[in-house]
N, C-alpha and C positions, 0 to 999 in steps of 0.2 A: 372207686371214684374218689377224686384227691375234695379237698373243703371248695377251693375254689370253683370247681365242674359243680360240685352239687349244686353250689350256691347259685349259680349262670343257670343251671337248667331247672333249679326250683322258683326260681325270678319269672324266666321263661315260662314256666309251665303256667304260675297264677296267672301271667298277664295275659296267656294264652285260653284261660280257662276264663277269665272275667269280660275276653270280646267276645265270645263263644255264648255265653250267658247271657250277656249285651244284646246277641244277634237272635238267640233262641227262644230268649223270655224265661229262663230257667235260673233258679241259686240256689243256693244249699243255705237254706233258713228256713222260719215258721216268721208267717205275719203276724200282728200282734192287735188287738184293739186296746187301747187302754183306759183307766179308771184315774179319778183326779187323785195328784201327789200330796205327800204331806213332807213337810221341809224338815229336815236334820234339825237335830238341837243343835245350839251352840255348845261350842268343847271350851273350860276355862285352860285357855294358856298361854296366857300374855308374860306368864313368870316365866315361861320356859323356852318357848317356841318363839320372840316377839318379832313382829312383821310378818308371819304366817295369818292368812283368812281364818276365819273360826267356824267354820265347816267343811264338813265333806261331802258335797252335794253342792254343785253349783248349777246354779241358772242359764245353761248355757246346751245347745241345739244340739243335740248329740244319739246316737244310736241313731236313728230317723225320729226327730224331737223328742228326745229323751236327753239327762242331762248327767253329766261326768260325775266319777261315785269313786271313792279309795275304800266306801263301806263294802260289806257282803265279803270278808275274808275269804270264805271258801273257793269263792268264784276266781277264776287261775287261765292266763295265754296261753295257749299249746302252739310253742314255736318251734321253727323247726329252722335245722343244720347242722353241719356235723362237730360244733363246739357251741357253745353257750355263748361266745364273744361275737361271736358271726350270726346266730340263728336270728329270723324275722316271723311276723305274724303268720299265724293261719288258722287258728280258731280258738273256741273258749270252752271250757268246760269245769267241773266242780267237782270239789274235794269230800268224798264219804266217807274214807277211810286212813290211817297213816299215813297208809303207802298208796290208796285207790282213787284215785279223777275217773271221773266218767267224763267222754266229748260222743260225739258223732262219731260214728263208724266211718263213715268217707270221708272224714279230715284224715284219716290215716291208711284207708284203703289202696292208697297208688304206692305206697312205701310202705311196708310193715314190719321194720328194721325199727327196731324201739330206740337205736344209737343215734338215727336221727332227726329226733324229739326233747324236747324240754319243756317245763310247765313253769310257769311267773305267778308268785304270788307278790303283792303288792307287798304284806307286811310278813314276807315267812322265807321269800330268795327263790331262788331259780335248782328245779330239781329234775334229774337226767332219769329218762323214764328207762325203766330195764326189761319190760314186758308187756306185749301188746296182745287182747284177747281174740281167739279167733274169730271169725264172723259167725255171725247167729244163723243156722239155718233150719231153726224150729218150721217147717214147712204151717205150721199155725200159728206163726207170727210173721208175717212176709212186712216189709218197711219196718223191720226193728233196726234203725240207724242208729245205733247206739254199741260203741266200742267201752273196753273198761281197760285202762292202763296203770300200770306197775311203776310206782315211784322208788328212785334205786336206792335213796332213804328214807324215813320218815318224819313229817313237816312238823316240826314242834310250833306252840304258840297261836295255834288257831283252833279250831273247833271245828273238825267236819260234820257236814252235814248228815241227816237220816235220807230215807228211801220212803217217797209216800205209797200208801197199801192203801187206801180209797179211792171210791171214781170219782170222777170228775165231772162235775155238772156243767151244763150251759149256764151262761151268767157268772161262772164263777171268779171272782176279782184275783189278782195276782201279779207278780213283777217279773220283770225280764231283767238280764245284766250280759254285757259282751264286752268284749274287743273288735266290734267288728265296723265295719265301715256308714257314714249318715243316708248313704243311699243317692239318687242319683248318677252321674257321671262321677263323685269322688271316690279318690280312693286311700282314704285319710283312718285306715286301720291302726288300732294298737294304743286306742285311749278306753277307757274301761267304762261303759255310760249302763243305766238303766233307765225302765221308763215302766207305767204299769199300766196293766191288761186284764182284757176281761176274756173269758172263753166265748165262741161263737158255733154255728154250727160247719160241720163237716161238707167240703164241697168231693170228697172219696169217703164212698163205703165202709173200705178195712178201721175194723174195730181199734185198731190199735193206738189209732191217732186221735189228738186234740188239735182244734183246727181254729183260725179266725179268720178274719177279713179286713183289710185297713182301709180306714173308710177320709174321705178327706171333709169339712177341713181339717187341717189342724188345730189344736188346738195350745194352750200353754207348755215349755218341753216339759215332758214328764206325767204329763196327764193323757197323751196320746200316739203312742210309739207305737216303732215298727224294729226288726231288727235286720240287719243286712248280711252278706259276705263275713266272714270272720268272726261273727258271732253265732255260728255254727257248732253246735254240741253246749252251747251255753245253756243257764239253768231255763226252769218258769217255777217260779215257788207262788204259796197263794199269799193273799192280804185281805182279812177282814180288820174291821172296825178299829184300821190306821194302825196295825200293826201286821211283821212280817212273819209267818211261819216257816221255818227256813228247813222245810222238808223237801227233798229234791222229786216235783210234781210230772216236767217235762223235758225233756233235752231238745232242742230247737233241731229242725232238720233241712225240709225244702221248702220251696216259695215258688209260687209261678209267675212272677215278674224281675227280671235282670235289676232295676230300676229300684225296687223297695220302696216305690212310692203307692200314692191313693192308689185302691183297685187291686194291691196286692191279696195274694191268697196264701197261705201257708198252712203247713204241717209241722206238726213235734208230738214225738216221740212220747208215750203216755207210758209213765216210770213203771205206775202199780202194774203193769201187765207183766211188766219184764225186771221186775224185784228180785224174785229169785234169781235167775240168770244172773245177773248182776250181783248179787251176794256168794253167788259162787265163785270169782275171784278174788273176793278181800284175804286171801291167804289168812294170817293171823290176827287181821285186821279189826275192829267191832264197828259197826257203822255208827257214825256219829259221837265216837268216843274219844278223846286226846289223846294224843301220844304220849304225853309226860305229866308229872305233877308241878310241873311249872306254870305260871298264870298264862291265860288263855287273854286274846283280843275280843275285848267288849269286860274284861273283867276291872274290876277297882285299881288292880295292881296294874292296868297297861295303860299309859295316854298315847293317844294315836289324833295322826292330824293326815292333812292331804289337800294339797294347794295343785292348781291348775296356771299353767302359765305360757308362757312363750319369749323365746330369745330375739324376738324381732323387734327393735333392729339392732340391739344389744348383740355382742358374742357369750354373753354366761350371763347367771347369776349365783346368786350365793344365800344361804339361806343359815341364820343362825340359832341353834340348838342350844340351852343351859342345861347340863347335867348335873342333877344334884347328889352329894353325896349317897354311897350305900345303892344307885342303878345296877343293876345286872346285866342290860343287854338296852343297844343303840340298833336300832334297826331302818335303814331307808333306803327306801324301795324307787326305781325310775323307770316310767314308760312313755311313749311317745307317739305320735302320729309318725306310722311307718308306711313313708311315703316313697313311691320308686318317683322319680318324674320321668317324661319323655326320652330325657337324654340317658335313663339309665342310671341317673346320680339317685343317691334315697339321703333319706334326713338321715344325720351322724348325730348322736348327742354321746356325752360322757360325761360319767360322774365322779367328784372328785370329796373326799371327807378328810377332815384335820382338824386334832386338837389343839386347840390353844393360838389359830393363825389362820389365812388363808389356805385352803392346799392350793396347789398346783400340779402341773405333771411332774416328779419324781419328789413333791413335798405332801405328803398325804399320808395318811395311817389306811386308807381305803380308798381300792380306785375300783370302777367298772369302765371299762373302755372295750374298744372293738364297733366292730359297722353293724352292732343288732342295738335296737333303741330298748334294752333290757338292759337293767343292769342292776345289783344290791351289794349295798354295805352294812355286812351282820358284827357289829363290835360287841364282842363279851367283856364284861365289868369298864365301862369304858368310864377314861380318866372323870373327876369332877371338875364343872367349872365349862366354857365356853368350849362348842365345837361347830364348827361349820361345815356345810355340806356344798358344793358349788357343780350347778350343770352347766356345760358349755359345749358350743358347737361347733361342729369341723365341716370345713365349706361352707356352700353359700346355698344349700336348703334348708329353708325356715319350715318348721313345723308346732303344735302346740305340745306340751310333752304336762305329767303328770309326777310328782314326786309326794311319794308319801314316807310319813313318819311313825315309828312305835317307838315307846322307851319305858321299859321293863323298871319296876321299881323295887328293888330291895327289902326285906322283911326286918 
């Protein structure tokens, strides 16, 4: 099947899977109740980054009221197509290992050709998965949604996460993060939101599962989420007393409403059952341990940023970087509302990075281009002194798009 066929009958198939769902009352998510948020610090860098926001974490409606996040490194797109320059959303899942993402088992179950997959990390690049685990058929585990995929190198500069190995209480406070769509009739996939949750009780028996209920109203975003479509195989880590444990608790699975609205019901996937299982594919992997002796995101040596915006009614913008002597690595990351419309047209963005000037198309030191709203520019020891980064859009579909920043500093 040539790039173009896949791509026409993977378009095909979600939009044909999201009226089906529409018409049935069924998605592949867990509903969420949630716990009130606590807002990002401010990051100083007005020396470096200036005209960037100074957080990452904006106030803004997202997940089903939940608000856009560049934080939670480990958390990663799993998109699919047969090149990296073409592939689009379809779900979310988390980094345990180098080489190991965990998502949902049925983000991958109609395909199970690892060739046509790739996983987005906001601040770490886009990596081509080389192996897909077989389906779980512990007959004393039935609804283990949960796939483990083989990254075909290993992600430097992030921290994967642990496996949690306790239960899970009722009550228990926690956070969600996705790629997936706000719910309702949109279909506005492929911005990275979270929102936090509390555990509820189980509307199914099987022990496997962690369950909630979304109960309306809403409330402030972030204090009261749900997840939708596309945030399917995404995490649930817990949160007490205003800090996050970043042990992977649940992986998001189903929902019994199309909608992800009030009334929804859901399922995910309760990790500590299926730990081991999952530890038996990290090959040479350690859960939770770095790839390299280079500095990790969240460490002193990384500043990281992550602005939220939109090209409407603008065609680009442009976004200015100082690099100060002795950097090791420039890294920025783009994603987007990955939107098909009606007609079949989806949101086009590109990314464009240059030292010393504007880039352009064939004036740049880094481009990502192609019709997937994915795209990274990883510059090793990049020049000192002024760089700029510019997204721009091809055609006339507007969508909100996400660009984030990391810059490696020198010892």
């Amino acid at each position: 099947m040539g790039p173009a066929e896949l791509g026409r009958r993977a378009n095909d198939a979600r939009a044909t899977e999201i009226q089906h769902d529409l018409q049935e009352g069924l998605r592949d998510v867990g509903a969420i109740r949630a716990a009130p948020p606590v807002a990002a610090a401010p990051l100083p860098h007005a020396d470096w980054a200036p005209g960037w926001r100074d957080s990452t974490e904006f106030e803004q409606g997202r997940i089903v009221n939940g608000v856009t996040t560049s934080l939670y490194p480990a958390v990663g797109a799993l998109i699919y197509g047969t090149d990296a320059a073409g592939a689009f959303s379809k779900c979310t899942g988390t980094l345990v290992g180098c080489h190991t993402f965990v998502t949902a088992n049925h983000c991958v179950d109609d395909d199970r050709d690892p060739h046509d997959y790739f996983v987005y990390f906001q601040h770490a690049g886009i990596f081509a998965v080389s192996a897909i685990s077989p389906v779980n058929t512990d007959p004393t585990l039935p609804f283990a949604d949960v796939a483990v995929l083989t990254l075909a190198k290993p992600v430097s500069g992030l921290r994967p996460v642990g496996l949690n190995h306790a239960a899970v209480a009722q009550g228990t406070s926690g956070r969600i993060v996705g790629f997936g769509r706000t719910g309702g009739s949109k279909l506005d996939f492929g911005m990275k939101r979270t929102g936090r949750v509390v555990t509820g009780a189980c509307d199914h028996p099987n022990p496997i599962l962690l369950c909630w209920t979304f109960e309306g109203p809403m409330g402030p975003p972030g204090s009261y989420s749900n997840i939708c479509e596309g945030d399917s195989g995404g995490p649930l880590f817990l949160w007490s007393a205003g800090v996050d444990h970043l042990d992977l608790v649940g992986v998001a699975s189903k929902g019994s409403q199309a909608e992800c609205l009030a009334g929804d019901r859901g399922h995910e996937v309760d990790v500590q059952q299926l730990a081991s299982w999952i530890s038996g594919f990290l090959g040479g992997d350690t859960l939770g341990a770095t790839c390299d002796d280079g500095p990790v995101f969240g460490s002193a040596d990384v500043r990281f940023l992550g602005q939220e915006d939109t090209l409407f009614p603008t065609k680009s913008r442009t976004y200015p970087v100082s690099v100060p002597p002795g950097a090791v690595r420039l890294r920025i990351g783009l994603n987007g509302e990955d939107i098909v419309r009606p007609t079949g047209e989806r949101t086009n963005l590109d990314l464009y990075v240059r030292h010393g000037a504007l880039p352009d198309p064939g004036h740049d030191d880094c481009e990502g281009t192609g019709t997937s709203q994915y795209a990274f520019c990883d510059i090793e020891n990049p020049a000192p002194g002024d760089w700029y980064a510019r997204v721009t859009q091809n055609g006339d579909t507007n969508g909100m798009f996400q660009i984030s920043l990391s810059l490696v500093k020198g010892h």
